[in-house]
C-alpha positions as a printed NumPy array, in Angstrom:
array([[62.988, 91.623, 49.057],
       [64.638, 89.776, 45.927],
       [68.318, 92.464, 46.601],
       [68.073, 91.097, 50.447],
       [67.397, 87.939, 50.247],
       [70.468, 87.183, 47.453],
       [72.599, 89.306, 49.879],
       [71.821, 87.01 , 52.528],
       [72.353, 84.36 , 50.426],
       [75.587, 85.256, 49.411],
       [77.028, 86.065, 52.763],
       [76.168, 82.742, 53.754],
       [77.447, 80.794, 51.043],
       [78.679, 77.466, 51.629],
       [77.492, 77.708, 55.572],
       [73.968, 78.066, 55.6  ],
       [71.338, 77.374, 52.052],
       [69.223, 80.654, 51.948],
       [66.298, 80.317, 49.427],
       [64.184, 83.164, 48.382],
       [60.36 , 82.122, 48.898],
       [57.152, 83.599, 48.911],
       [53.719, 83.55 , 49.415],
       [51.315, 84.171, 46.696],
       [47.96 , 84.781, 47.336],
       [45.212, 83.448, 44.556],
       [44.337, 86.959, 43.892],
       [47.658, 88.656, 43.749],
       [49.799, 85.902, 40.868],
       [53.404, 86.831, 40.541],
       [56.313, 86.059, 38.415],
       [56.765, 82.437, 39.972],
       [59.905, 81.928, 37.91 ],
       [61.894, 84.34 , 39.895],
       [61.423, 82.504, 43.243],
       [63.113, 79.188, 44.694],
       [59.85 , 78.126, 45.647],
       [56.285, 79.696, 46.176],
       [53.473, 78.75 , 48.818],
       [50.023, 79.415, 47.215],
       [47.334, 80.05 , 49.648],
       [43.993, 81.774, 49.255],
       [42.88 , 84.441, 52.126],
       [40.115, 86.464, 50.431],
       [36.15 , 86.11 , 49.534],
       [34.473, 88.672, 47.457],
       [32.197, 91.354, 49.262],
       [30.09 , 93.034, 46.779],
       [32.864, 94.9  , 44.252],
       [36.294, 94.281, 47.16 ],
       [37.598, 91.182, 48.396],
       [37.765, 90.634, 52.357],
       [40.438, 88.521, 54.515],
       [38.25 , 85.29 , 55.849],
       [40.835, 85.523, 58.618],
       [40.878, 89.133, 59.585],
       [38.556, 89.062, 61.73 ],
       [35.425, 86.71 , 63.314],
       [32.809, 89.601, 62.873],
       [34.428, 90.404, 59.021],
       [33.666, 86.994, 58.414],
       [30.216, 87.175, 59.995],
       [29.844, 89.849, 57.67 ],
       [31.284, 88.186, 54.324],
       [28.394, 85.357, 55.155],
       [25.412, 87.538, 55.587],
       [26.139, 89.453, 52.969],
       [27.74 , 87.474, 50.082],
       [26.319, 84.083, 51.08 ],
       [23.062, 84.992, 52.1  ],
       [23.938, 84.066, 55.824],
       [24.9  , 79.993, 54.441],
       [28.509, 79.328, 55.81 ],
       [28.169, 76.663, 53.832],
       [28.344, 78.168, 50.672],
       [30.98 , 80.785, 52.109],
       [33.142, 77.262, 52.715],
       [32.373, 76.04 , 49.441],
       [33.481, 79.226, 47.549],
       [36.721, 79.188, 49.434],
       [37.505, 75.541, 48.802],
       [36.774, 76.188, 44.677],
       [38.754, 79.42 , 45.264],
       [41.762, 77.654, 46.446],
       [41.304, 74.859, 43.821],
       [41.158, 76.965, 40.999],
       [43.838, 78.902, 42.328],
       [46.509, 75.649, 42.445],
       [45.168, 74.837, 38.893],
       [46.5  , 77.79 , 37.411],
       [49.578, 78.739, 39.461],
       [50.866, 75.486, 40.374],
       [52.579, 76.72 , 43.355],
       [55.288, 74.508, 45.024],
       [53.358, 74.631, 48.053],
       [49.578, 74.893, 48.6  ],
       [48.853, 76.881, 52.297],
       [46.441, 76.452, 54.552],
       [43.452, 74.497, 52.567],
       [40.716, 75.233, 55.764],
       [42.049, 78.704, 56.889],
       [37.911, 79.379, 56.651],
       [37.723, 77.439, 59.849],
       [40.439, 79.534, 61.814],
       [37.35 , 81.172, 63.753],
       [35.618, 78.042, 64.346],
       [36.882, 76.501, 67.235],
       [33.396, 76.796, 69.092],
       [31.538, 75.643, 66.356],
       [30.254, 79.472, 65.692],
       [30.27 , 79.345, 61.584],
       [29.772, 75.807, 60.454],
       [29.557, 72.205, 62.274],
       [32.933, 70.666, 60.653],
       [31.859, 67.204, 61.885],
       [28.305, 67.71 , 59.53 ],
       [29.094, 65.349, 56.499],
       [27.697, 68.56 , 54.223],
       [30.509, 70.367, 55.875],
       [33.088, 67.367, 55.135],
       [31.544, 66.607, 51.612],
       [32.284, 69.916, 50.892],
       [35.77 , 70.132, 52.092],
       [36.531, 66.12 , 50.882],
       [35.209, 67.553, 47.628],
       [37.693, 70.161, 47.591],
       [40.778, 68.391, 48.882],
       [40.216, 65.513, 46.491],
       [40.216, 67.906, 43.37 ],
       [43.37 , 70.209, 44.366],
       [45.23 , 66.743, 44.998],
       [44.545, 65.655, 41.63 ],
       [46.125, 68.847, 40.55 ],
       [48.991, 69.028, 43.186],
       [49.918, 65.135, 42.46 ],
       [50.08 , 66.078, 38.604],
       [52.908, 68.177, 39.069],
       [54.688, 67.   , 42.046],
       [53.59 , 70.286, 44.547],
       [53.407, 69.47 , 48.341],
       [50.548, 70.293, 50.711],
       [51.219, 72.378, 53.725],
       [50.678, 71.085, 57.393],
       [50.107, 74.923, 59.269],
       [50.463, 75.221, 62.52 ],
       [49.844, 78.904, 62.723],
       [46.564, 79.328, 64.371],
       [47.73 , 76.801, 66.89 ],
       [50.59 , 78.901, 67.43 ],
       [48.18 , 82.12 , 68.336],
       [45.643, 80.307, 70.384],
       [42.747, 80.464, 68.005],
       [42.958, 76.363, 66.7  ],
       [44.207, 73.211, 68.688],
       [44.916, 71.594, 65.37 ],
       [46.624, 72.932, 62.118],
       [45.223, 73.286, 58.934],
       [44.409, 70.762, 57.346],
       [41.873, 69.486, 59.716],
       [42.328, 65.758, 61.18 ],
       [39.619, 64.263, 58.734],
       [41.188, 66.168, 55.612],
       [44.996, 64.678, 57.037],
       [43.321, 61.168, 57.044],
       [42.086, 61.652, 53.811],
       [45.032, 62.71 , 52.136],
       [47.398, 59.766, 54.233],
       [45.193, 57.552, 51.92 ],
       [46.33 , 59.342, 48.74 ],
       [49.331, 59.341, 49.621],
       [50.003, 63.346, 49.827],
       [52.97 , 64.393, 50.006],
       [52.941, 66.77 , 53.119],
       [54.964, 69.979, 54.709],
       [54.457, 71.225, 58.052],
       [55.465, 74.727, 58.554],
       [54.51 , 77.115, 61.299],
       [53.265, 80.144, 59.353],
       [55.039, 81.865, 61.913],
       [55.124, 85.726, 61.137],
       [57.466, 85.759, 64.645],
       [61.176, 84.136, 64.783],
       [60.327, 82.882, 68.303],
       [57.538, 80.705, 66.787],
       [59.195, 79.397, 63.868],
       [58.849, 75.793, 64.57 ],
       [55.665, 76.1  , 67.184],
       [54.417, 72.963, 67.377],
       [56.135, 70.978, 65.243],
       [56.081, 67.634, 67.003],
       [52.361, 67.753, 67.79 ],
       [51.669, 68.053, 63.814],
       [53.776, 65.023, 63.038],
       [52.596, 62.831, 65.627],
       [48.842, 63.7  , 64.296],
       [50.567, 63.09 , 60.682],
       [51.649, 59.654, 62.151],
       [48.029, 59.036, 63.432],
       [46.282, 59.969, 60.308],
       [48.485, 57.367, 58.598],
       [51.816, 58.873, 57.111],
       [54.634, 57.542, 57.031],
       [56.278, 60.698, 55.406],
       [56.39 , 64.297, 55.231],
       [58.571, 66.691, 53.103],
       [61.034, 68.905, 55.125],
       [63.249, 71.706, 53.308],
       [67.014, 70.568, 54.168],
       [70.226, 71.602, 52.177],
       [68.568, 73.784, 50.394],
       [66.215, 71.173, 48.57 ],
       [62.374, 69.247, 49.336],
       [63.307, 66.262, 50.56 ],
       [60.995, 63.218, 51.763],
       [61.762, 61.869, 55.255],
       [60.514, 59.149, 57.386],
       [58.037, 60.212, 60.311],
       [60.185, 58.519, 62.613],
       [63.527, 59.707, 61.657]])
């Protein structure tokens, strides 16, 4: 990926600023040095002695609740929140991914009310902790669009509350598509910044000439 990637790099030279990224899950650390930039994101829960996707699947993660949480979804929530904490603590990526991917199979309501103020204590709890890490370093906080993309959320990750939330710490905030197809790449887009502008921002962080630079919402 590293050979490719510089290839790419250097047949563009001077045209086009190619960085070589990647995403590193909190179970799976890497050599972060030999990357432009990494986006840190946590995907798995522990069932019994293996570790299970939370968004494979909604009956794996039906399963992962029964059996590892003793059916709470709260506590499944909570474990994934400290997860992804602990996660940013130690790796310091440049980016942290998708804070609430637990929620990508919630859009009826089936695993947890995300309106219950357990629910948003939980997640507050959790947002408020990795920010105090992320702000101590100067990493950015990713604004995923990806399960709007496939049909499965009609609002990225973070969720509206968190976004308001972290407008009023000042977070400094990416949006990306988490596209996994080139013809989604920036699915979207403008319906993340204008509910980045409602939350309260008046900034977000785009990638442009080859560096993380802050821009204006309305620029």
């Amino acid at each position: 990926y590293q050979a490719d990637i510089a290839a790419v790099k250097a047949e563009y030279a001077g045209r086009l600023a190619v960085l070589c990224g990647i995403e590193q899950d909190a179970c799976a650390p890497v050599n972060a040095a030999s990357y432009d930039y990494v986006i840190g994101s946590t995907h798995y829960l522990p069932l019994g002695n293996e570790y299970v996707a939370v968004d494979n699947s909604p009956e794996m993660l039906r399963l992962l609740q029964n059996e590892q949480y003793g059916s709470s979804s709260l506590a499944m929530a909570t474990d994934f929140f400290t997860r992804t904490v602990a996660h940013t603590q130690r790796d310091k990526p440049t980016v942290v991914g998708h804070f609430d991917l637990i929620a990508k199979f919630n859009r009826t309501g089936a695993f947890f009310d995300e309106e219950s103020a357990a629910y948003k204590r939980a997640a507050l709890d959790g947002m408020d902790a990795l920010l105090d890490i992320v702000d101590s370093y100067g990493g950015l906080v990713e604004v995923n669009t990806g399960a709007m993309a496939r049909g499965l959320r009609s609002v990225p990750y973070p969720a509206p509350f968190l976004l308001r939330h972290m407008a009023g710490r000042k977070a400094r905030v990416i949006i990306t598509s988490d596209s996994h197809q080139r013809t989604k790449l920036n699915a979207h887009f403008e319906q993340a910044q204008a509910l980045l502008a409602q939350a309260g921002f008046r900034s977000m962080v785009v990638l442009q000439n080859g560096r993380f630079q802050d821009v204006l919402l309305d620029a």
